[in-house]
Residue, then its C-alpha position, 0 to 999 in steps of 0.5 A: x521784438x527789434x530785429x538786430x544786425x546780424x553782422x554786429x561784431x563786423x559793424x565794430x571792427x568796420x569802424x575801427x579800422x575807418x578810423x584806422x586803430x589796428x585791430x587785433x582778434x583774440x579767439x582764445x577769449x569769451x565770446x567776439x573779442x578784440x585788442x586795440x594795442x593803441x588804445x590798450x584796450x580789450x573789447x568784447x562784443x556780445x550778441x543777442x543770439x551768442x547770450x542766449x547760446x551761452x547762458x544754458x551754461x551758466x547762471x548769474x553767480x558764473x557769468x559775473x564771476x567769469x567776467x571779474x576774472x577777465x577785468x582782473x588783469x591790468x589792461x583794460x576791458x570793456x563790454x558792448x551789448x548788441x541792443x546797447x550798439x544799435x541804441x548808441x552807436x554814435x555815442x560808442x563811436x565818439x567815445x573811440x574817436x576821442x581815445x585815439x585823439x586823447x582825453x583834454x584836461x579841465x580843471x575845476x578851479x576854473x569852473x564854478x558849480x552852480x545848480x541846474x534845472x532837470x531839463x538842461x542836466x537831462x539834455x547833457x546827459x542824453x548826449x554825453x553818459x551812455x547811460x543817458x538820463x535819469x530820475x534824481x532829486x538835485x542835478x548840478x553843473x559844472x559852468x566856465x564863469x565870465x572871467x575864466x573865459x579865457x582859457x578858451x574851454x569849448x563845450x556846445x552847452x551854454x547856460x547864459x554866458x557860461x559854458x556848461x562842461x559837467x553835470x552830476x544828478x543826486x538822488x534824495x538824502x536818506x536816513x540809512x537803517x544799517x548796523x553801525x551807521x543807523x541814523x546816518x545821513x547817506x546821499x547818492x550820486x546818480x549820474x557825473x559826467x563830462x563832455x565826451x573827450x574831456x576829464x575834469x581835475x577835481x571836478x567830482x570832489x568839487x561837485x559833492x563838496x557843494x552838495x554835502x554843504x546843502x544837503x549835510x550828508x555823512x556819506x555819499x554812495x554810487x554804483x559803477x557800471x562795470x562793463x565800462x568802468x573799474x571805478x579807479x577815478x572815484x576811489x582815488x578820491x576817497x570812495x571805498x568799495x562796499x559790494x559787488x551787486x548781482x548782475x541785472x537781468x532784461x528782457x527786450x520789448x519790441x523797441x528793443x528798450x531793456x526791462x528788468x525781469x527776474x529769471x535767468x531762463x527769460x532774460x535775453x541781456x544783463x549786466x555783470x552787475x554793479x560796483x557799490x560805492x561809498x564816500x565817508x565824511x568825518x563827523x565833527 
């Protein structure tokens, strides 16, 4: 197995404060906790050893439940996992560097969805999801054509002599089997991103309105990670929440990849499990 830091929560704090964004401990939260005031943002850090000291008094049901009390309150939390720093610490790092600078706005009627190949969607992704990449039937981007140029929109993507800025990835179009909407026709949204830094307006409805005219979908759902997002973007666009999915339970192979396993007893990291998500189209 991957040997970790052994001074993980140290290497956060480290950072923050090179970046100089004040940092405050917070000794009465679970597990290694900070507050950034300047960020408004709680962020806690959980080693692999504090998991596996802590699990013994818990189960899945718990360790889900105790986290949605502490997302409850209105200021922001967010969840980072040891093996998940050591993997992508840079991309955590841009991440803060551009909440202290401030998110710079796109908007989508200057750009055009176009669809693209997997490995063009797959080299973005890498660099700019957390999560990475990740298998799907249809992968779109969000391009600057020729004559919105002008706005001077930056991206280091090029397709051609357009700026790629967004990709979304969609899983094959399935035929639903649930009571009340049998035969429906449910499409799911994989993966939607930006460039770090950037929030493209409207950039999401612009995507999946091209893809409900390809594909004639009725609905279109998508699971958000809560550990990183309360997925308030996407229901103010119209997704409703369907569930709360249980947590995901990982064993950790030598390269310190994640690897679903089904006991708590084995499991060295999860999740707090998934917020599920639904879009409707009206049918006419």
């Amino acid at each position: 197995m991957s040997v970790y830091p052994i001074n993980f929560f140290d290497e956060v704090i480290s950072f923050l404060k090179e970046m100089e964004i004040k940092v405050e401990l917070c000794p009465n939260h679970a597990f290694s906790t900070i507050f950034l005031p300047e960020l408004s943002l709680y962020v806690q850090c959980i080693s692999i050893k504090d998991f596996q000291s802590q699990k013994d008094f818990s189960d899945p049901a718990a360790w889900q439940k105790q986290y949605l009390e502490q997302i409850s309150t209105s200021t922001p939390l967010i969840r980072i996992w040891e093996d998940i720093w050591l993997k992508q610490s840079t991309w955590i790092k841009r991440y803060f560097q551009f909440r202290k600078l401030g998110n710079s706005s796109i908007f989508a009627r200057d750009l055009r969805v176009v669809p693209i190949s997997k490995e063009i969607a797959d080299s973005f992704l890498e660099n700019e999801h957390l999560l990475g990449s990740a298998q799907a039937k249809s992968y779109w981007g969000l391009v600057v054509p020729p004559h919105r140029q002008f706005r001077n929109i930056s991206s280091p993507y090029w397709m051609g002599d357009q700026k790629l800025v967004g990709v979304a990835t969609l899983a094959k179009p399935m035929r639903m089997k649930e009571k009340e909407f049998e035969g429906h026709i449910s499409g799911e949204l994989i993966r939607f991103c930006s460039t770090l830094g950037t929030q493209i307006v409207g950039g999401l409805s612009k995507v999946l309105h091209y893809y409900q005219l390809e594909e004639k979908v009725d609905n279109i759902m998508t699971y958000i990670d809560m550990e990183w997002n309360r997925g308030e973007g996407y229901q103010s666009i119209g997704f409703q929440e369907i569930q709360i999915t249980p947590p995901i339970l990982y064993t950790l192979n030598e390269a310190g990849k994640r690897k679903i396993c089904k006991t708590w007893e084995e499991a060295q990291v999860c999740t707090v499990g998934n917020k599920k998500l639904r879009l409707y189209y009206s049918k006419n």
